[in-house]
PANULO-729602 format. One record per atom (N, C-alpha, C): residue number from 1; residue in one letter; x, y, z. Coordinates in Angstrom, 1 decimal, padded with zeros to 4 digits. Layout:
! PANULO-729602
num  residuo  xx  yy  zz
NUM  A  X  Y  Z
...
This chain:
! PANULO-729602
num  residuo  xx  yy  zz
1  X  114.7  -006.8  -064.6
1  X  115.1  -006.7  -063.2
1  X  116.2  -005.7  -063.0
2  X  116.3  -004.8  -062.2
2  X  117.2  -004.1  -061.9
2  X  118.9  -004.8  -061.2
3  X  119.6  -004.4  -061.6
3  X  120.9  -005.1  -061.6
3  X  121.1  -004.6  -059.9
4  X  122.1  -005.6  -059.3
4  X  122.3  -005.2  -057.7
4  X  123.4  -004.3  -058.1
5  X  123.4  -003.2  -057.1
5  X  124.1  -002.7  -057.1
5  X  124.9  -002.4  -055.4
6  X  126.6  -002.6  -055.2
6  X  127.0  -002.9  -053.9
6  X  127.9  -002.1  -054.3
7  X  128.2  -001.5  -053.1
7  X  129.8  -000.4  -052.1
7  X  130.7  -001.3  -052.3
8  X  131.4  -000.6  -052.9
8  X  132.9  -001.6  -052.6
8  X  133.3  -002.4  -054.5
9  X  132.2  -002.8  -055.1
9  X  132.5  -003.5  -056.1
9  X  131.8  -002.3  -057.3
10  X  132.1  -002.8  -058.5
10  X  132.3  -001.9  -059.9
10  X  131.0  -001.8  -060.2
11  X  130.3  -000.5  -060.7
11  X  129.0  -000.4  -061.1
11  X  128.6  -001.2  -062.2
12  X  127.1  -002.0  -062.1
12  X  127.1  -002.6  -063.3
12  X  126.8  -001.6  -063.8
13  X  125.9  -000.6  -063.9
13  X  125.4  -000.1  -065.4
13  X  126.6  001.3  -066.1
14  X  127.5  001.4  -065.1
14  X  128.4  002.8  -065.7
14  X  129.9  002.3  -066.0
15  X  130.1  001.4  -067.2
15  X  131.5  001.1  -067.3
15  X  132.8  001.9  -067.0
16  X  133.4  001.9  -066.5
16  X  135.0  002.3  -066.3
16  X  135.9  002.3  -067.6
17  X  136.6  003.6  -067.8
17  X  136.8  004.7  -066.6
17  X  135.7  006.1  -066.9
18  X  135.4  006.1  -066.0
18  X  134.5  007.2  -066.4
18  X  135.2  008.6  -066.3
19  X  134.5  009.8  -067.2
19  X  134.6  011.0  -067.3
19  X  134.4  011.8  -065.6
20  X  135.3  012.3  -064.6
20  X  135.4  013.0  -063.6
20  X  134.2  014.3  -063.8
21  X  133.6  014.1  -062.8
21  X  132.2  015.4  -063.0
21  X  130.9  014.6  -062.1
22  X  129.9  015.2  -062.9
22  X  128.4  014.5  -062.8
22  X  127.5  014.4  -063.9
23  X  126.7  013.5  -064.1
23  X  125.8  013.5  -065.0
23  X  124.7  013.0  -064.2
24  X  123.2  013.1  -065.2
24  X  122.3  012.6  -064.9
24  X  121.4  011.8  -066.0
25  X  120.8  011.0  -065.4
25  X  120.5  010.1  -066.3
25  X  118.8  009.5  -066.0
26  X  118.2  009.1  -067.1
26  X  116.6  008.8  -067.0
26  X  116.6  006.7  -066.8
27  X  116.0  006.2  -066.0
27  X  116.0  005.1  -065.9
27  X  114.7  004.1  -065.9
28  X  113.7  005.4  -066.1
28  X  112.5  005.1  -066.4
28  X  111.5  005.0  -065.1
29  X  111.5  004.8  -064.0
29  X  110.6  005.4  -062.9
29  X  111.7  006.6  -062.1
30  X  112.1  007.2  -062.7
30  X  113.2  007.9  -061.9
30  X  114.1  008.5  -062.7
31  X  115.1  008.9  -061.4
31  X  116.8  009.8  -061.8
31  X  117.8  009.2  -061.4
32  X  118.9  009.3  -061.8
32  X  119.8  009.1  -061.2
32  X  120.9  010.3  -061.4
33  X  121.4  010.6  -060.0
33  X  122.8  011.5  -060.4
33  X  123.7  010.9  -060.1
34  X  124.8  010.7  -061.0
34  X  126.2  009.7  -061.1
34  X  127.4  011.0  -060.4
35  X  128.0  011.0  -059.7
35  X  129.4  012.0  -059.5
35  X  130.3  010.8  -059.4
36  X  131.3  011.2  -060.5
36  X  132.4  010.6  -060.2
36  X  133.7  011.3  -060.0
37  X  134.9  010.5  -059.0
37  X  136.1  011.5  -059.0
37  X  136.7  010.4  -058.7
38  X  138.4  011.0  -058.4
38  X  139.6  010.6  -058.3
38  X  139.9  010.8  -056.7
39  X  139.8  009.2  -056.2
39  X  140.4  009.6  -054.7
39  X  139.8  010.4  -053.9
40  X  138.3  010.4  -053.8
40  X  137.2  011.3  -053.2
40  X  137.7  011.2  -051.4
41  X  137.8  012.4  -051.0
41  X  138.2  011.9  -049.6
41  X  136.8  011.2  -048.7
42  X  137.1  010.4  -047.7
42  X  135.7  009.7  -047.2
42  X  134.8  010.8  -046.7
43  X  135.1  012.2  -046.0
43  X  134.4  013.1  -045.4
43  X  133.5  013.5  -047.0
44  X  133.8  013.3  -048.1
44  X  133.2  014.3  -049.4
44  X  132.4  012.9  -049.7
45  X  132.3  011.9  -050.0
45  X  131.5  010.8  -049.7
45  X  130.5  010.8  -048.9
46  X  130.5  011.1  -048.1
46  X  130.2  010.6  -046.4
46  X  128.7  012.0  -046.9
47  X  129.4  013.1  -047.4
47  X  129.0  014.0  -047.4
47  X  127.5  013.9  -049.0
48  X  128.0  013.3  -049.8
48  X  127.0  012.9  -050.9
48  X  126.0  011.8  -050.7
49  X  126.1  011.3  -049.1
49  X  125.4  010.0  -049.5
49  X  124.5  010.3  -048.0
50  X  125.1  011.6  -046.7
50  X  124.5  011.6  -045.6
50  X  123.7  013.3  -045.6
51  X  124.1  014.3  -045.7
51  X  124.2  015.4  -045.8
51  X  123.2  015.7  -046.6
52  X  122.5  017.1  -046.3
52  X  121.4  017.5  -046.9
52  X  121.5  018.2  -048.0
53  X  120.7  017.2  -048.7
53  X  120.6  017.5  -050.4
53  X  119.9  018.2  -051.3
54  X  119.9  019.3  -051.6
54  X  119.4  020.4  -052.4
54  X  119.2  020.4  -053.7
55  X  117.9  020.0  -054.6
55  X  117.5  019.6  -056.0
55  X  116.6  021.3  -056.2
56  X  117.1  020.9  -058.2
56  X  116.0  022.2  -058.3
56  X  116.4  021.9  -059.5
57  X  115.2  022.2  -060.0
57  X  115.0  022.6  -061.9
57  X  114.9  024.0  -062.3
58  X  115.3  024.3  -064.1
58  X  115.8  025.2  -064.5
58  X  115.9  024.7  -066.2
59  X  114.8  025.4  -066.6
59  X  114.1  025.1  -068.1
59  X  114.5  025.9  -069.1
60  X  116.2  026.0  -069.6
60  X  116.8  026.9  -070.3
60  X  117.3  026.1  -070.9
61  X  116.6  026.1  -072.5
61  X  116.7  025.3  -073.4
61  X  117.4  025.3  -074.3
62  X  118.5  024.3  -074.7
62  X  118.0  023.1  -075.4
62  X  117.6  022.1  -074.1
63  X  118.0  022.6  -072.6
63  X  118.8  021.8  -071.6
63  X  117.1  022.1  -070.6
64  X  117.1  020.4  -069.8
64  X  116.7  020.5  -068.3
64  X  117.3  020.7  -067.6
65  X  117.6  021.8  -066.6
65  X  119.2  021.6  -065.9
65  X  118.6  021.0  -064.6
66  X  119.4  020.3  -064.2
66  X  119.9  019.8  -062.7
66  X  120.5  020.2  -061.8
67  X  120.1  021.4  -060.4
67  X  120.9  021.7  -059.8
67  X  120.7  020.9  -058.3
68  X  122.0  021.2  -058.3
68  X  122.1  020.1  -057.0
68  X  123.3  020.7  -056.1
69  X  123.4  020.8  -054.8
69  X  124.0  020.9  -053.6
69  X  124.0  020.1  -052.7
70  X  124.6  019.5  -051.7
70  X  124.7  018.6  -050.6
70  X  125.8  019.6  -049.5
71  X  124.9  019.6  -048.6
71  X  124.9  020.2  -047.0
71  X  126.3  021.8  -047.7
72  X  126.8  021.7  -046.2
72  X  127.7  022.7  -046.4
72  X  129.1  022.6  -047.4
73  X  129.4  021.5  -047.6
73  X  130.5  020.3  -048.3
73  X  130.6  021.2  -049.5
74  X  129.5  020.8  -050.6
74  X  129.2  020.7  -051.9
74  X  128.8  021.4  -052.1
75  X  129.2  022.7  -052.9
75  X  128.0  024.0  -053.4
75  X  127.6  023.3  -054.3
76  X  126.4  024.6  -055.0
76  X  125.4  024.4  -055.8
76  X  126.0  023.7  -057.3
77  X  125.9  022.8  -058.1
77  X  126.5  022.5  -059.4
77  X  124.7  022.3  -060.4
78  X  125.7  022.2  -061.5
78  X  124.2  022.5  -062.9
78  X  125.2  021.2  -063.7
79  X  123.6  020.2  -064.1
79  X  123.8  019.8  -064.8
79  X  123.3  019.5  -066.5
80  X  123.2  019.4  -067.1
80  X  121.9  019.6  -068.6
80  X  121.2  018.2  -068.9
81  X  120.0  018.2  -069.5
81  X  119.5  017.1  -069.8
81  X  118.7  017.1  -070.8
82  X  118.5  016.4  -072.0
82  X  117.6  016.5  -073.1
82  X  117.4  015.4  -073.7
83  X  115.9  014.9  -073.3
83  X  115.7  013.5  -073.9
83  X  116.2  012.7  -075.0
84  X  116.1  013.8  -075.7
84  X  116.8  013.5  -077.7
84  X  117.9  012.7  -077.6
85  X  118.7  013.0  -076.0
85  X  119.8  012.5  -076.4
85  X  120.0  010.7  -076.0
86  X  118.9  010.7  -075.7
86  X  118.6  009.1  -074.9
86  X  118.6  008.4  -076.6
87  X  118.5  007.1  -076.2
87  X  117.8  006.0  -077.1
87  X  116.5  006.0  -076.9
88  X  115.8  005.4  -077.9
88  X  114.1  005.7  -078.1
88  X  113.5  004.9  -077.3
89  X  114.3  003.7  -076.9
89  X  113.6  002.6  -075.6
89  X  114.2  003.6  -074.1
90  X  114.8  004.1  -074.3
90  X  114.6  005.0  -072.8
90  X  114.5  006.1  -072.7
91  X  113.8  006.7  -073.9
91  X  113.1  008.0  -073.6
91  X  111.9  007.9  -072.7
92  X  111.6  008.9  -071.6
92  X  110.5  008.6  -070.5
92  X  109.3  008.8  -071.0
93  X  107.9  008.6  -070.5
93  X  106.9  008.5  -071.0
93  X  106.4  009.6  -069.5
94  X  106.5  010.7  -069.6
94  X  105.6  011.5  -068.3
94  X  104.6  011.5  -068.1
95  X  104.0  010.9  -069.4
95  X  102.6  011.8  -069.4
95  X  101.3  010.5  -068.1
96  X  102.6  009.6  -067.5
96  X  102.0  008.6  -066.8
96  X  101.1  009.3  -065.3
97  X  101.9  010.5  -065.0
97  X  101.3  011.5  -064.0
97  X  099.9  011.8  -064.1
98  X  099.2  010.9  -063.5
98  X  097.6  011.3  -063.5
98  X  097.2  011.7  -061.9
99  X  098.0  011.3  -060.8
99  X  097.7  011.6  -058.9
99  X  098.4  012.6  -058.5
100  X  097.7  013.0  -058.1
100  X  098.8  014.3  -057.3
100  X  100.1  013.9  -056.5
101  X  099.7  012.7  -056.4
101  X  100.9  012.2  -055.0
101  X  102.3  011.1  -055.3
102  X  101.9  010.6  -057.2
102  X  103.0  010.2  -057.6
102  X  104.2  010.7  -058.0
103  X  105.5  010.2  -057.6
103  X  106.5  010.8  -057.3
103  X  107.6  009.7  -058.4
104  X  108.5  010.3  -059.2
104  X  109.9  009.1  -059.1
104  X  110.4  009.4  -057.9
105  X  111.6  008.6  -058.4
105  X  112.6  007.4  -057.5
105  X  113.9  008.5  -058.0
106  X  114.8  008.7  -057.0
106  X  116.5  009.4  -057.1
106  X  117.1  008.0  -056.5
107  X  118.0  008.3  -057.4
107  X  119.6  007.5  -056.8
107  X  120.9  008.1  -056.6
108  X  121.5  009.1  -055.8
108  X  122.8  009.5  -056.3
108  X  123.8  008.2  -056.2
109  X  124.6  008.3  -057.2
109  X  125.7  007.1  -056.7
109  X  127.3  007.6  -056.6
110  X  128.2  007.5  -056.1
110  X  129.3  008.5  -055.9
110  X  130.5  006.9  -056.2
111  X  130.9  007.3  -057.5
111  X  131.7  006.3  -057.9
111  X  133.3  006.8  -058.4
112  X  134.2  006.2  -058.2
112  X  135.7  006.2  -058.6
112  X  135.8  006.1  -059.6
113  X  136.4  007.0  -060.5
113  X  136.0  007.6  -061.8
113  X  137.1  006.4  -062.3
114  X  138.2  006.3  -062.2
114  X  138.7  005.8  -062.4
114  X  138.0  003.8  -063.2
115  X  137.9  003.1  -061.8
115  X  137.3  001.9  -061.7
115  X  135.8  001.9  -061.9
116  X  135.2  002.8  -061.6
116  X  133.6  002.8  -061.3
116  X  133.0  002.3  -060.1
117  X  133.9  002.2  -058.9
117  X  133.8  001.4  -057.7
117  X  132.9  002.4  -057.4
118  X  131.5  001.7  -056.8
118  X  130.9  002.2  -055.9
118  X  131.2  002.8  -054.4
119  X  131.7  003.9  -054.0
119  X  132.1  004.5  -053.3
119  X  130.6  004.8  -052.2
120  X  129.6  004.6  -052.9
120  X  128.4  005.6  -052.0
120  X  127.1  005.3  -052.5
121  X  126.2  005.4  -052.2
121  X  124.7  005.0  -053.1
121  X  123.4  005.5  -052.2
122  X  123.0  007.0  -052.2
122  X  122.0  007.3  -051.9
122  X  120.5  007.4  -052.2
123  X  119.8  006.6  -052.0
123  X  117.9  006.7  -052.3
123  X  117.5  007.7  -051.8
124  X  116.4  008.2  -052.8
124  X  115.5  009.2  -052.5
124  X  114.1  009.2  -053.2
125  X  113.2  009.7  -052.6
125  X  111.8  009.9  -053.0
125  X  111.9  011.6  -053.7
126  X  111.7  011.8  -054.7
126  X  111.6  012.5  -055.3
126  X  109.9  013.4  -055.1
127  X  109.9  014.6  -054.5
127  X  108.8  015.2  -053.6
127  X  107.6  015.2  -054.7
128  X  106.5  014.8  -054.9
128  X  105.2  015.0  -055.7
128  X  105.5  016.4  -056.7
129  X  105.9  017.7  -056.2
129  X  106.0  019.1  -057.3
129  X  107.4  018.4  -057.4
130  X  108.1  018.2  -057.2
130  X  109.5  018.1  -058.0
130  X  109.1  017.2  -059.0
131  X  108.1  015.8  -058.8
131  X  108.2  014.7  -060.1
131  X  107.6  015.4  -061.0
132  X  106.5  016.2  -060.7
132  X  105.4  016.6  -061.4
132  X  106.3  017.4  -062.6
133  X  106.7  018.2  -062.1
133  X  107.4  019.5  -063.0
133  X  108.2  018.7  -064.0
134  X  109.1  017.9  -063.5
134  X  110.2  017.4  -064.4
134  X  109.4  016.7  -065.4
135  X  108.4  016.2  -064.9
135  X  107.4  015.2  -066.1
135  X  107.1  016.1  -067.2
136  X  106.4  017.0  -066.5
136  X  105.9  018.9  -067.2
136  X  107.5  019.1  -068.2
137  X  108.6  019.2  -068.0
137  X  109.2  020.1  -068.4
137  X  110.4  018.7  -069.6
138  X  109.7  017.8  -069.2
138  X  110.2  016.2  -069.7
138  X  109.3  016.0  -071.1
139  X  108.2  016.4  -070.9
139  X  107.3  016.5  -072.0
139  X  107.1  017.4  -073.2
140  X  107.5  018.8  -072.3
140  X  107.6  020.4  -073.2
140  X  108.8  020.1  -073.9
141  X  109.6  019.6  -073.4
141  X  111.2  019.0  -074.1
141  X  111.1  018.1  -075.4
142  X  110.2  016.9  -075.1
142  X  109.8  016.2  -075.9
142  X  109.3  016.8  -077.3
143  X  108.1  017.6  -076.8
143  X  107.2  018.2  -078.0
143  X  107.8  019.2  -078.9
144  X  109.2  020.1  -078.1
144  X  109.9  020.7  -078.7
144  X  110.9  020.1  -080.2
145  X  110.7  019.0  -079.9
145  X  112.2  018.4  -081.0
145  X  113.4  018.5  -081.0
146  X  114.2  017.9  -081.5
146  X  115.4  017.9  -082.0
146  X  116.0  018.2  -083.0
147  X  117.1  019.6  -082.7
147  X  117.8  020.2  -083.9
147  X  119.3  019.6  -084.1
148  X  119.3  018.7  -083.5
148  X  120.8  018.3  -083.3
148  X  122.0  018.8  -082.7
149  X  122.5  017.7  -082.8
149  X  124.0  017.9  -081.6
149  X  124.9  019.2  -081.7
150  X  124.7  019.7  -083.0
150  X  125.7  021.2  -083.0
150  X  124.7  022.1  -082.4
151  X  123.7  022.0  -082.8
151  X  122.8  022.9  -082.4
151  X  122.9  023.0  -080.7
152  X  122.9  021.9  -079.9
152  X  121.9  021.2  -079.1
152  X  123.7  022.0  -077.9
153  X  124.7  021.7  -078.2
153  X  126.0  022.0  -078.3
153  X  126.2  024.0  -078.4
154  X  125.2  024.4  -079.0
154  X  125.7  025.8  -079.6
154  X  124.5  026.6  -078.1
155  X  123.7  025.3  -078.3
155  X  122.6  026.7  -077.1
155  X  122.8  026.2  -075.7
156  X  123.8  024.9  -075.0
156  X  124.3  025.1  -074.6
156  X  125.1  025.6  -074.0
157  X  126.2  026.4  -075.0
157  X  127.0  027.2  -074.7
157  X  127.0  028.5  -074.5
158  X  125.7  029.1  -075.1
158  X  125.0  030.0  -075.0
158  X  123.9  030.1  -073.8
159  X  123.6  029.4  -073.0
159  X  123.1  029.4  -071.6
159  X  124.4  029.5  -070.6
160  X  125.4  029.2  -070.7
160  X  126.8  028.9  -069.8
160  X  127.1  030.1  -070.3
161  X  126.8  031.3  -071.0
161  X  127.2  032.2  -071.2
161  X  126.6  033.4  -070.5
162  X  125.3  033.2  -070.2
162  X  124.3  034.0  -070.1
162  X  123.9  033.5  -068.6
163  X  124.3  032.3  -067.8
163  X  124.1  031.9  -066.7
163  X  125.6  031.5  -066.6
164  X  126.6  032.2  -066.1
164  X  127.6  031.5  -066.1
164  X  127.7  030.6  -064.8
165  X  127.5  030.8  -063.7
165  X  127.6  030.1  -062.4
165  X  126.3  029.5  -062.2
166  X  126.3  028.5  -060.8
166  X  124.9  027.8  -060.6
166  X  124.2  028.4  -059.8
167  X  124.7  029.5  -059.2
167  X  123.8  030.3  -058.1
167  X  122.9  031.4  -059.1
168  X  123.7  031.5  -060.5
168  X  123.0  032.5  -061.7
168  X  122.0  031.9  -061.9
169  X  122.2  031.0  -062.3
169  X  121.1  029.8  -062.8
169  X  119.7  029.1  -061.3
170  X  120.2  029.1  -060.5
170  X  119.6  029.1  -059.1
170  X  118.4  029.9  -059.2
171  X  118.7  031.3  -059.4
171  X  117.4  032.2  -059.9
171  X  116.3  032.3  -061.3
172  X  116.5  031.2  -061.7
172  X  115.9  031.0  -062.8
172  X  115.5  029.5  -062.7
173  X  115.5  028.9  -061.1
173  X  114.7  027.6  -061.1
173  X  113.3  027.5  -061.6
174  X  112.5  026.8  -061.7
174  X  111.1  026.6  -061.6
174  X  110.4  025.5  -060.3
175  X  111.7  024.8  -060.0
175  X  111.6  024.5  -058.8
175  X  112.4  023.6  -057.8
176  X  111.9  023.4  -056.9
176  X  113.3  023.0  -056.2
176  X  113.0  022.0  -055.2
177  X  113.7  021.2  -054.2
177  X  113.3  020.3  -053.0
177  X  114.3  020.0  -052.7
178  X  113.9  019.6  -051.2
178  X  115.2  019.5  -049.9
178  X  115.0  017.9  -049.3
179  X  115.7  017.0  -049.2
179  X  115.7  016.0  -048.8
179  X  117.1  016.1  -047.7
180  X  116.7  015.1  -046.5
180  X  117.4  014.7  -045.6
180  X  117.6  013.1  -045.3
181  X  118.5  013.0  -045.1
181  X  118.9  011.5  -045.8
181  X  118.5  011.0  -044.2
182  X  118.7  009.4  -044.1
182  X  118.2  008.8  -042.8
182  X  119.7  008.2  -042.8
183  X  120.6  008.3  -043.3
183  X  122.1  007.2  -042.9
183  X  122.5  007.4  -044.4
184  X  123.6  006.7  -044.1
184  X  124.5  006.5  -045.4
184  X  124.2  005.0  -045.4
185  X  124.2  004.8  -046.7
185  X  124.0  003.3  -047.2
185  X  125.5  003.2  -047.8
């Protein structure tokens, strides 16, 4: 059963104090994107949980990158992702994509890096070509293997070299989707 999660009180699944930034993470029918900060003002909240949200993939490997924007607020940010680095009970299984029309589940959650207080918690339907691809590019990742953390660390740093900004990397999506939120939860 998935744990409740409520505004105002401490995330169960992301203990405190967390690392200031964003990550993204596999939950098994879905994504989640975590932003956490220090004293987020309520308009930059307000802004991650109402404001129109801009997704897009980018297959520069060792990494799945995550690019993501929210309305005029938030420019474009990149984030990396590579199964290997999961535990073996929560590495995804894509290959479940057999309909054209199934889709995961998104969560952004906008938490106080500090405490992990839930500040914000946005749902989303993740568009049929956006699940599809990430499954596609979840899988190619898979079959690829793992050379390890220096490695995995070295061609990271070697894409941030070669893409330095996210509008660089922008041009080298494979794909992308636009969501508009109905309210802030």
């Amino acid at each position: 059963m998935d744990p409740i999660i409520k505004v105002g009180e401490p995330h169960p699944l992301f203990p405190a104090p967390l690392q200031p930034g964003a990550f993204w993470r596999w939950w098994g029918p879905g994504v989640d994107l975590v932003i956490a900060g220090h004293n987020s003002p309520q308009h930059v909240v307000d802004a991650f949980c109402a404001d129109e949200l801009l997704f897009a993939l980018a297959d520069e490997p060792p990494a799945i990158w995550l690019l993501f924007a929210f309305g005029a607020l938030i420019p474009w940010h990149t984030i990396p992702f590579n199964i290997h680095r999961l535990p073996q009970r929560r590495r995804p299984d894509p290959v479940f994509f057999t309909k054209p029309g199934e889709v995961f589940r998104g969560y952004v959650h906008v938490l106080e890096a500090g405490t992990a207080v839930v500040r914000g918690i946005r749902v989303l339907t993740l568009t049929p070509e956006f699940s599809r691809k990430l499954a596609e590019l979840i899988e190619a990742q898979h079959a690829a293997g793992w050379k390890g953390m220096q490695e995995y660390e070295r061609g990271l740093a070697e894409v941030r070299q070669r893409l330095p900004t996210a509008e660089a990397m922008l041009g080298r999506a494979v794909c992308g989707m636009r969501s508009v939120s109905k309210g802030r939860r």
